[in-house]
Every structure is written in structure tokens, then in C-alpha cells.
C-alpha positions, 0 to 999 in steps of 0.5 A: 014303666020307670025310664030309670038306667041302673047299674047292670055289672062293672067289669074290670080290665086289665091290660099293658100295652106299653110299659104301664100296667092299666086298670080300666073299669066297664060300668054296664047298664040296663040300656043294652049297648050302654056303658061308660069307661073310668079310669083306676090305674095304680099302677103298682097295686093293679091286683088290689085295685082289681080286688077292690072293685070285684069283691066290694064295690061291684056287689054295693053298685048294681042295680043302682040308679047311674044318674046318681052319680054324686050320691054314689060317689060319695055312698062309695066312699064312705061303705067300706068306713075305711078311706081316703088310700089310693086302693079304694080311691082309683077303685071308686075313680075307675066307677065315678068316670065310668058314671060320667060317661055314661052320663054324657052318652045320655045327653049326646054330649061331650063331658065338657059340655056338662060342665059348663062348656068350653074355656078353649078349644084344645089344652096346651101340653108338655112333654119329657124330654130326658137325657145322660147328659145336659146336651142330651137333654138340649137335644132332645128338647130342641126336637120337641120344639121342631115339633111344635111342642113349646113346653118342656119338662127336662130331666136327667138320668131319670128321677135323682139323677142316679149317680154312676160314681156312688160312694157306697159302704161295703155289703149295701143291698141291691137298690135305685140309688141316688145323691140328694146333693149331687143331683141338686148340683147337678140338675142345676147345671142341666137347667142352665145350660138348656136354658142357655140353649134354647133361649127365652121362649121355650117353657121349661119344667122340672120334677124333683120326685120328692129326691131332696131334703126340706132344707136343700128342696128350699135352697133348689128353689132359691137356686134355680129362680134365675132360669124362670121355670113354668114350674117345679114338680113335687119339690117336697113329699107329701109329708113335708108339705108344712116347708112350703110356707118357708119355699115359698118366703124365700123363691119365686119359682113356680110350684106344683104339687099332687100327685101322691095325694088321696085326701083333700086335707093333703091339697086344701091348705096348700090351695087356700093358702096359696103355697103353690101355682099347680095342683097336680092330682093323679084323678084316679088316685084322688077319687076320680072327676067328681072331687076334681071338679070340687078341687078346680073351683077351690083352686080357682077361687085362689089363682092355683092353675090345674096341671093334672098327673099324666104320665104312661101309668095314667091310662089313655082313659084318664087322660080323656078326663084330663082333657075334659077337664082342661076344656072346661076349668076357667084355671086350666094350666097345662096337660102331661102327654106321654106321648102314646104309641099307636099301638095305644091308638088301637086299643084305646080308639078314640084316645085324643091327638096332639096337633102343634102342642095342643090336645084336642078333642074329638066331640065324641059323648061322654069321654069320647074314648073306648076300648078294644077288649079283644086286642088289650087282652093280648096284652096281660099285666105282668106280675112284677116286683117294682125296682124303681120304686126301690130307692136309696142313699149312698149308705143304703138307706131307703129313701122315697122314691 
């Protein structure tokens, strides 16, 4: 009789409980009881991502052996001969963590362990602490601090700035407007003055969100050198990343980079040629753990840090793969925590704690999360027309977001 587990059905769930719509995918087995749990939130295409795994990938992995977890990863990306865009890729990610789940459960182990072990016992994390105001921003940050909190990414009037005196043409369409040049200024005098504040021991972070130019993204880098960030986020759009040769002549500040990116030719020159301190990769976007643990050895054999995507649109079971990820990588550099509500708990039991700054684990097998169908089902993804992601100059003009 062959001991083979193989694929049984993949279930796809979708659910919000707070304000990010999540997609996670249920990868049931042969084994009764058995089954893992992935990620594969976009959160502003969960629809086509359901589709993508309902009516492609689900048909091409049953009956598949779950151990095969490499072959299936790449087998699944290379089916639909088109690839390498974030609909498919946090499809197959949502499968590939599920696999990996499964595979820890088999082994009794957390996926940690798999690895290779850990490198330390929990991963220090940063928080967003964001206001209308530098003193806001100050305060808020100084109650994280109290918290026991020591890493602090500092915005204000959320990404750009967004402006309350925009100078704007007559007839200019409705939109998330923001000033690349007044939020340069602005955020400068942020940055100062929370340094100003809190002093010396607190880590400061800051996310540009790509809002600024090339040319003025290099004099931002330039500028705010003095306030020795742990690092600056997403100073440049995907498809500027060839200025990052120029930034990086001419500041010393800390960069990370990542998150929009889906193909490894977007990370690999950025690593290789050392132009940047973190990458930042959302794991569901980028395929899921399988390419992240490539992309960890790579970023490790060139002193790049992994600081992975996580805010409220990476859903609690990607952030147990963050976490696993940071216990193992020898070039662990910090953990995003969004900072969960309980009613996150309750869906997600097993999602991972902060105590004093750190995230721990709770050595369960696998990825050492689950989910409450029943209650997450109560809680339905809305169907939405995305505001934020509507961005524009003074003039009008749409801009990234």
C-alpha cells in the first residue's frame, strides 16, 4: 500500500475582519484531518486571485503528491506559461505555504525547524506610528516606547503627506492628492523633530511609498542622513530602480526595497550589487516560502538584511511565514507587526504575540497557525472601488500610489 499524501482539494477563504480583505488558502489531504494553511492576499484583486486558484490551479494540483513541494512550485508557475504578475504568484504562494504546513505537520515540527533551526529566539518587530502633526507622530511613538516597542516607523498624514492647501486647476477629477515636494519638506521636519524628541535609542523608519521623483528621492536620501534611520522604505517605484546606483553614491542612509516586486530579476541586481540594506518582498506577491528562502541565501551572501512586507493586507497566516522565516534567516533584519485586533486572534488562533518588542513563536508544527472558518465567514470581503490607490499631482495627473 503506497504511504503517499496527495492532494485531496484546495479551498479558498475569503474573509476581512478588520479593514484588509484576506485571501487564505486550505490545502486538504488524503490523510483525514490533514491540511496546511498559505497565504495569497492581494488585497485589491482578492476576486481574481479566488478565480486563479478555483478554476486553474485547483484542477492541475489534486491528486499531487504534497511532499513535492519544489516541483509543484515550480510546475505551477511555469502551467499557465504566462507568469511572474501578483494574481498568479499569491495564488501559487497561497498553495506553496499551505505545502509547507503540511510538511511541518508531518514532521511534528515547527517550519523553522525545516529550515535549518533557529538563528534567535523571537524577531524584533517595528510598528507604524502616524499622525496629523510632528508632535503627533512624537507622541505616538513615545507610547510605543513605553510599550516596550524600540522600532518605530514614523509618518505623517499617511502616505504623501496628503496636503490640505493643494493648489489645484479648476475642473481636477476627485483623487488621493498629494505634493512631491511639499511632502519632501515636510516629512523632513517630521523626522527632525521626532528625532529631536525621543533621542538616540529609538530606531526610527520611514516609507516614502514611492511619492517622490528620482532626482528629489536622491536629495531626500541625502537630506535625511543626519537622522541615521534603521531604514527608508520604498524611496523609488519598481521601475526606477536603476537610480539606486546614484542614491546609493551619494547617501548613506539605509534602504529597503520590495514589496511591489513579483519576478527575481526586479530583487537580484538590487542584492547583488549591493544597492540596498533590506529587502522587503510581500512573500505571497513574490510566490510564496519557496522563492523567499532562495531569495535569503542570495541576500545573505551580500550582507542584505530580510525586513519582509507586513502590514494589515498580509493576512495573519503570512505573517506566521514571516515569522518563521525570521527565526531561521542568519540576515534576519526586523518583522512589520500591524498590530492585530483580538478579533484576529479569534479567527486566526494560533496567530503569534508580541512580548516587549519581540514576536515569538508558539512551536506549534507547521506554521503553527489555523483558522475558524465558521466566524471568518462572518465576516465577507466587501466589494470595493479602491480610493487610496487613486493617487494625484496638484494638476491632476495620476501619479503611483
Amino acid at each position: 500500500m503506497s504511504s503517499t499524501v496527495t492532494i485531496e482539494d484546495v479551498e479558498v477563504i475569503l474573509t476581512q475582519p478588520g479593514q484588509s480583505r484576506l485571501v487564505v488558502v486550505k490545502v486538504l489531504t488524503s490523510e483525514p484531518g490533514l491540511y496546511g494553511l498559505g497565504c495569497a492576499t492581494f488585497t485589491q484583486r482578492v476576486f481574481a486571485v479566488e478565480a486563479a486558484i478555483e478554476r486553474h490551479l485547483k484542477a492541475f494540483l489534486i491528486g499531487r503528491d504534497v511532499d513535492r513541494v519544489e516541483e509543484l512550485w515550480q510546475m505551477s508557475m511555469v502551467h499557465g506559461y504566462w507568469r511572474n504578475g501578483p494574481v498568479l504568484n499569491n495564488a501559487i504562494s497561497g498553495v506553496d505555504q499551505a505545502l509547507w504546513d503540511i510538511k511541518g505537520k508531518r514532521a511534528g515540527m515547527p517550519l523553522y525547524q525545516l529550515l535549518g533551526g533557529k538563528s534567535r529566539e523571537a524577531a524584533a518587530v517595528y510598528v507604524h506610528a502616524d499622525g496629523a502633526t510632528p508632535d503627533e507622530v512624537a507622541d505616538k511613538a513615545q507610547r510605543f516606547l513605553e510599550e516596550g516597542f524600540r522600532h518605530v516607523r514614523i509618518q505623517m498624514g499617511g502616505y504623501g503627506g496628503r496636503s490640505t492647501a493643494m493648489h489645484r486647476p479648476e475642473g481636477a477629477p476627485e483623487g488621493n492628492y498629494f505634493d512631491p515636494r511639499s511632502y519632501g519638506r515636510a516629512m523632513l521636519g517630521m523626522i527632525s523633530h521626532v528625532r529631536e524628541r525621543l533621542g538616540e535609542q529609538v530606531e526610527l523608519l520611514h516609507d516614502v511609498h514611492e511619492r517622490l521623483h528620482p532626482i528629489d528621492a536622491v536629495q531626500f536620501a541625502k537630506d535625511v542622513e543626519p537622522y541615521r534611520l534603521f531604514f527608508l522604505e520604498d524611496l523609488l517605484a519598481p521601475e526606477d530602480i536603476d537610480w539606486f546606483k546614484t542614491i546609493r553614491g551619494q547617501s548613506a542612509t539605509p534602504l529597503a526595497m520590495g514589496e511591489l516586486f513579483n519576478n527575481p530579476r526586479e530583487w537580484r541586481p538590487l542584492i547583488t550589487e549591493r544597492l540596498i540594506d533590506f529587502v522587503r518582498m510581500h512573500i505571497s506577491q513574490m510566490g510564496g516560502i519557496t522563492p523567499a528562502i532562495k531569495a535569503t541565501g542570495l541576500a545573505d551572501a551580500f550582507g542584505v538584511r530580510t525586513a519582509w512586507h507586513g502590514p494589515s493586507d498580509t493576512s495573519p497566516v503570512g505573517h506566521a511565514a514571516n515569522l518563521h522565516l525570521d527565526l531561521w534567516a542568519p540576515n534576519f533584519g526586523i518583522h512589520e507587526w500591524y498590530l492585530p485586533s483580538e478579533l484576529d486572534y479569534e479567527v486566526f488562533p494560533g496567530l503569534p504575540r508580541v512580548v516587549d518588542g519581540y514576536l515569538y513563536p508558539n512551536e506549534q508544527p507547521g506554521l503553527g497557525i489555523d483558522i475558524d472558518q465558521e466566524l471568518a465567514a462572518k465576516f465577507p470581503c466587501e466589494e470595493i472601488v479602491e480610493q487610496w490607490t487613486q493617487t494625484r499631482l496638484p494638476d491632476g495627473s495620476s501619479a503611483r500610489p
